[in-house]
VOPAGU-2260 file (C-alpha; in pm, 1 decimal, decimal comma):
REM VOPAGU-2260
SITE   aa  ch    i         X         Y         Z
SITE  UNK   A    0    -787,5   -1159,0    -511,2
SITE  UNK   A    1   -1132,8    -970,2    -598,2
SITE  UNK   A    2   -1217,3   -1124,4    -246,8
SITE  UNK   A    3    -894,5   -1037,9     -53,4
SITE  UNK   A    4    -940,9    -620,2    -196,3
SITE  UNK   A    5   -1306,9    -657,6     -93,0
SITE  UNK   A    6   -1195,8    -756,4     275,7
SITE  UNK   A    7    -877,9    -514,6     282,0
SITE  UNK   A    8   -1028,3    -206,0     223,4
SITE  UNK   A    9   -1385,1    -274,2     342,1
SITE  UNK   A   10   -1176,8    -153,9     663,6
SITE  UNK   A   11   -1069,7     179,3     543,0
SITE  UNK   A   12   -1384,4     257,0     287,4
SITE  UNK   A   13   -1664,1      35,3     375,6
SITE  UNK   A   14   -1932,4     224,2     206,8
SITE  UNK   A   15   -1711,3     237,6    -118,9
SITE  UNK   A   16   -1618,3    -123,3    -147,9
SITE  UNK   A   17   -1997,1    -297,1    -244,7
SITE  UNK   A   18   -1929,7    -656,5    -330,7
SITE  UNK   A   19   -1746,7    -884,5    -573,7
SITE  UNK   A   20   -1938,0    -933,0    -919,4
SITE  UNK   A   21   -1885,9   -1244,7   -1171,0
SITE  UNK   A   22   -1842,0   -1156,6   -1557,4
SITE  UNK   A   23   -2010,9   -1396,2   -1762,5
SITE  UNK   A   24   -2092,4   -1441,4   -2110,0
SITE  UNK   A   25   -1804,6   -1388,6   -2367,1
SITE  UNK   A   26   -1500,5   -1179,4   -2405,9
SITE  UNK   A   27   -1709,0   -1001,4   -2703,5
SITE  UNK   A   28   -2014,2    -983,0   -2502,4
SITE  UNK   A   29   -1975,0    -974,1   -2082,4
SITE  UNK   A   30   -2225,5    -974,3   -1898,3
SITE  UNK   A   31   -2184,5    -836,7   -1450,7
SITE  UNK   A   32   -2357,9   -1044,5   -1259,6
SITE  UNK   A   33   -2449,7    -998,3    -906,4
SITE  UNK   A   34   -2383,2   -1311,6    -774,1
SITE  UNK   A   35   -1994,0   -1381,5    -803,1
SITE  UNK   A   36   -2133,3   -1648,0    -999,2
SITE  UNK   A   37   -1885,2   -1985,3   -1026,4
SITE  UNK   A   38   -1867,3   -2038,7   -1404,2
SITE  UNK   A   39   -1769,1   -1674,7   -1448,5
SITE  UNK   A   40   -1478,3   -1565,3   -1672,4
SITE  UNK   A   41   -1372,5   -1285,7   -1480,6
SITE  UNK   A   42   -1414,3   -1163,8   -1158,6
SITE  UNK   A   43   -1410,6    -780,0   -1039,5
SITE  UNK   A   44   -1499,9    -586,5    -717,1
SITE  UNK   A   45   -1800,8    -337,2    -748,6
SITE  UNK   A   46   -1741,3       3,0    -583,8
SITE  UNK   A   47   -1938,3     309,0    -516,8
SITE  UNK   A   48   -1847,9     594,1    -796,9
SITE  UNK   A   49   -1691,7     901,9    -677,3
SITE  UNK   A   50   -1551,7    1228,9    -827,3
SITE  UNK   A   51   -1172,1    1188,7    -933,7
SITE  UNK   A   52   -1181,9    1558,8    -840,6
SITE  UNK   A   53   -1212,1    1354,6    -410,1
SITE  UNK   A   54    -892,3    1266,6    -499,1
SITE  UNK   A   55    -642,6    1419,9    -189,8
SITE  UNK   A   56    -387,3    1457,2    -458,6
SITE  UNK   A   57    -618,2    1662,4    -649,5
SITE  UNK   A   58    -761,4    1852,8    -401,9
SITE  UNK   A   59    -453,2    1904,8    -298,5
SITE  UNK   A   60    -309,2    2062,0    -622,9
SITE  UNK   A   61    -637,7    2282,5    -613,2
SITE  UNK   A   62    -616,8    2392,2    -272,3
SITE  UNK   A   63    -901,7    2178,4    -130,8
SITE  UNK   A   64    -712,3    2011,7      91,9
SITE  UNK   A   65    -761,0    2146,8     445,4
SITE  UNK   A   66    -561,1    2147,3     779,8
SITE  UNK   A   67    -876,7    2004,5     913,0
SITE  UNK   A   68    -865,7    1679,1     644,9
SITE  UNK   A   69    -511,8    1643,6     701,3
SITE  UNK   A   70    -644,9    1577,7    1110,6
SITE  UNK   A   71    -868,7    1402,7    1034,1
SITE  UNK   A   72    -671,0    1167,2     794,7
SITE  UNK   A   73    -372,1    1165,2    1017,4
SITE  UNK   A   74    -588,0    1009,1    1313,3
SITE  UNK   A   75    -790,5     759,9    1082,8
SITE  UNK   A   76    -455,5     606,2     996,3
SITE  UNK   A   77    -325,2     607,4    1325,3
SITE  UNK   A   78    -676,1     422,5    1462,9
SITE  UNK   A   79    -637,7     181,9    1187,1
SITE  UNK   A   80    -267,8     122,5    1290,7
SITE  UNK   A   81    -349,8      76,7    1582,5
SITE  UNK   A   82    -552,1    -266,6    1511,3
SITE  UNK   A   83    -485,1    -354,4    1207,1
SITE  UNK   A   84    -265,2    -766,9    1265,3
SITE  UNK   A   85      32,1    -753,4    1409,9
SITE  UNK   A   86     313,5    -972,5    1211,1
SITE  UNK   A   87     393,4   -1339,2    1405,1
SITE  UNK   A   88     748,5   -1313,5    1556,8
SITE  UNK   A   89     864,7   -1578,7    1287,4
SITE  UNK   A   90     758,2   -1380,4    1011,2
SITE  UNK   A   91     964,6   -1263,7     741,0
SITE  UNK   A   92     788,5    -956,2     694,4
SITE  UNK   A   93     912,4    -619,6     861,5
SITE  UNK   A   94    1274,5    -788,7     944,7
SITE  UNK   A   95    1584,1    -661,6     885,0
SITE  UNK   A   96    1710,5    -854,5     576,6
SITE  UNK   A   97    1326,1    -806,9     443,1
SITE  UNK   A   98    1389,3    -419,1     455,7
SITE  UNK   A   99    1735,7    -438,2     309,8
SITE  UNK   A  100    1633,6    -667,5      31,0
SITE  UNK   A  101    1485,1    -454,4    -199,2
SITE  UNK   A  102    1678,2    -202,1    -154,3
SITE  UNK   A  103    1965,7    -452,7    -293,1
SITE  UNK   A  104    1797,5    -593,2    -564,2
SITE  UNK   A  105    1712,5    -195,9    -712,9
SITE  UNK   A  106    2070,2    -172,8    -721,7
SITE  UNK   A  107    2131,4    -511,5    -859,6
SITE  UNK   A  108    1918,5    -403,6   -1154,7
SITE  UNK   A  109    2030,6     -33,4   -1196,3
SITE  UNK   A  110    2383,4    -116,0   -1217,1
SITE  UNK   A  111    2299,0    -276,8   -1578,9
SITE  UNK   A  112    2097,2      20,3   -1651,8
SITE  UNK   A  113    2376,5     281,0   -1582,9
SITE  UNK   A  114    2697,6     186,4   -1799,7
SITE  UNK   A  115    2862,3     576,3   -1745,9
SITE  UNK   A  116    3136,1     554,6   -1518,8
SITE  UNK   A  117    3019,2     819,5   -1306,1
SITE  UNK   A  118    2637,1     685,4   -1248,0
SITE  UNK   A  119    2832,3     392,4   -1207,6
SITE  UNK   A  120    3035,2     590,3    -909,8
SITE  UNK   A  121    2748,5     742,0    -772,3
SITE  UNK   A  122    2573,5     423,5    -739,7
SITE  UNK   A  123    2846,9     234,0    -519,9
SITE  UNK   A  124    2814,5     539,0    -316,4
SITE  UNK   A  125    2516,4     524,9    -259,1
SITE  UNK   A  126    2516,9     122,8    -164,6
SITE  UNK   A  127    2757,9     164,6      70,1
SITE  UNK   A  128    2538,4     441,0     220,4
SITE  UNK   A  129    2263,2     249,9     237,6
SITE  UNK   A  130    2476,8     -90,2     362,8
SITE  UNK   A  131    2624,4     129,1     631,4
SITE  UNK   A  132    2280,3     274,3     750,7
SITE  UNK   A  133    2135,5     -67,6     743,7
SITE  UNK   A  134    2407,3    -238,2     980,2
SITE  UNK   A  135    2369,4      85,5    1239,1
SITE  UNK   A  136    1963,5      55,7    1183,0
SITE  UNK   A  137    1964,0    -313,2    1235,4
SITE  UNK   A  138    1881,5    -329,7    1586,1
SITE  UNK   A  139    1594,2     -53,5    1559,4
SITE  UNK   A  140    1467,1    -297,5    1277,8
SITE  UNK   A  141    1484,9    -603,9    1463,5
SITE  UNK   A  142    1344,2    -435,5    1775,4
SITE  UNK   A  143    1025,6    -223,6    1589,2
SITE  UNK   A  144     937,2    -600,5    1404,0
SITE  UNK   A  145     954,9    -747,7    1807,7
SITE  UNK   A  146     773,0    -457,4    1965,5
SITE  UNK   A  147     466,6    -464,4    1741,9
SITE  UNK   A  148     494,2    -216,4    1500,6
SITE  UNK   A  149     523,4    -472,3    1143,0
SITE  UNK   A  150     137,7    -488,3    1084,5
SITE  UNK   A  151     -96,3    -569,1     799,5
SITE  UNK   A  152     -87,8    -235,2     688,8
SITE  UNK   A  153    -222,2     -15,9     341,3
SITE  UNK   A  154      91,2     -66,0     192,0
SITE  UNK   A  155      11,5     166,5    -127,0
SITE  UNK   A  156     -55,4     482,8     101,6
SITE  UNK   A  157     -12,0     797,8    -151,8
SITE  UNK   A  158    -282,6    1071,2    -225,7
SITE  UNK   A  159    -378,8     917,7    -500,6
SITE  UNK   A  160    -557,3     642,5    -298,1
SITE  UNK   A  161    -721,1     875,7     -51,9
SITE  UNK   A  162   -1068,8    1028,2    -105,6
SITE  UNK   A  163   -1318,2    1249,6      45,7
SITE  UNK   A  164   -1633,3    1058,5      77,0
SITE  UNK   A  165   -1901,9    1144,6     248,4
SITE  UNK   A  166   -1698,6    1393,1     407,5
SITE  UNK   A  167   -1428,0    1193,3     557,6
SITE  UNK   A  168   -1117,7    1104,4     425,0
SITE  UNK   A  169   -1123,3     745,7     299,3
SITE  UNK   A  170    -794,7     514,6     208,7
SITE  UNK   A  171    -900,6     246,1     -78,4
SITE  UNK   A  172    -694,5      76,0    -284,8
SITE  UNK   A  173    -439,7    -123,1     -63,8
SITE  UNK   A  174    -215,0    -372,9    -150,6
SITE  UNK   A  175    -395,0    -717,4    -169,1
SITE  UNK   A  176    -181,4    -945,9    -415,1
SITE  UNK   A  177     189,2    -952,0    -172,4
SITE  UNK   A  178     212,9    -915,1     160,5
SITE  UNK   A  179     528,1    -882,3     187,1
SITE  UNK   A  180     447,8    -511,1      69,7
SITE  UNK   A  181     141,6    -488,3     282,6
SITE  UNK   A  182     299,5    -660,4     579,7
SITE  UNK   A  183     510,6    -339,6     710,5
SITE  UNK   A  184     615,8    -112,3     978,1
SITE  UNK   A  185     333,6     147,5    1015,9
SITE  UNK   A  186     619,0     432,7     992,2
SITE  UNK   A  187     660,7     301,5     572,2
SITE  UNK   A  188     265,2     338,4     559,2
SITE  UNK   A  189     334,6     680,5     672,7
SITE  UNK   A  190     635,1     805,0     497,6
SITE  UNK   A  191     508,1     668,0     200,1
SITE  UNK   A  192     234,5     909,4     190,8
């Protein structure tokens, strides 16, 4: 996996994502080695240090997030969107029943959670909302997963996995351990953040 984040987001933040590093020694006494060596215990990426205060989400909350970074972020994505791999017409990612899925297991799970009748209310509403919207989305699904637009995306896109690094906005930590997350229509990379 420490190889898979290396080659992910080497292609938003090369210059932040140095190599993979083996841990030897012992739990009591590690010791980072360069060279990803093969009897390591532990494996971990090494990336370049920057301020937590580069994170967009706190610049944003202090103001230091400009019109001009929002640009500039906003076409970054778009280029990286734009070539990022394209999911095979038999894949299960991006199609319909892989977008309603979760969205049926949440409210598998929340109706044990909610035992008041009126949650309980709420909740079937809300299913049959989103059951209704899925059958009248259904062809849009099926036809963005056909025309191109389910790609090997970020998949974790929120401010607090943007950075301003050497001036430039810079997306790191993307999803690297399920594709099915990663493996999405651009517009969820986007709404997401």
């Amino acid at each position: 996996y420490c190889l898979e984040e290396l080659r992910l987001n080497r292609r938003f933040a090369p210059t932040i994502y140095d190599t993979v590093v083996g841990i030897t020694g012992s739990a009591d006494h590690p010791v980072v080695e360069d060279n990803g060596n093969a009897s390591a215990i532990e494996y971990a990426v090494r990336m370049r240090e920057f301020a937590q205060e580069a994170l967009a989400s706190r610049l944003l909350t202090n103001g230091g997030l400009s019109a001009a970074h929002i640009d500039a972020l906003a076409v970054r994505i778009a280029a990286f969107h734009a070539v990022t791999g394209v999911a095979a017409s038999g894949s299960p990612y991006g199609t319909p029943e892989s977008v309603i899925s979760p969205a049926r297991d949440n409210f598998s799970q929340l109706e044990r959670l909610l035992p008041e009748a009126t949650d309980q209310t709420r909740l079937a509403e809300l299913r049959a909302w989103t059951e209704r919207e899925y059958q009248r989305q259904w062809v849009q699904f099926s036809a963005r997963h056909a025309q191109g637009s389910v790609r090997e995306c970020h998949g974790d896109l929120h401010l607090r996995n943007i950075c301003l690094f050497e001036g430039k906005p810079r997306l790191f930590d993307c999803i690297e351990f399920n594709d099915a997350i990663a493996t999405i229509d651009v517009l969820y990379d986007v709404s997401f953040l």
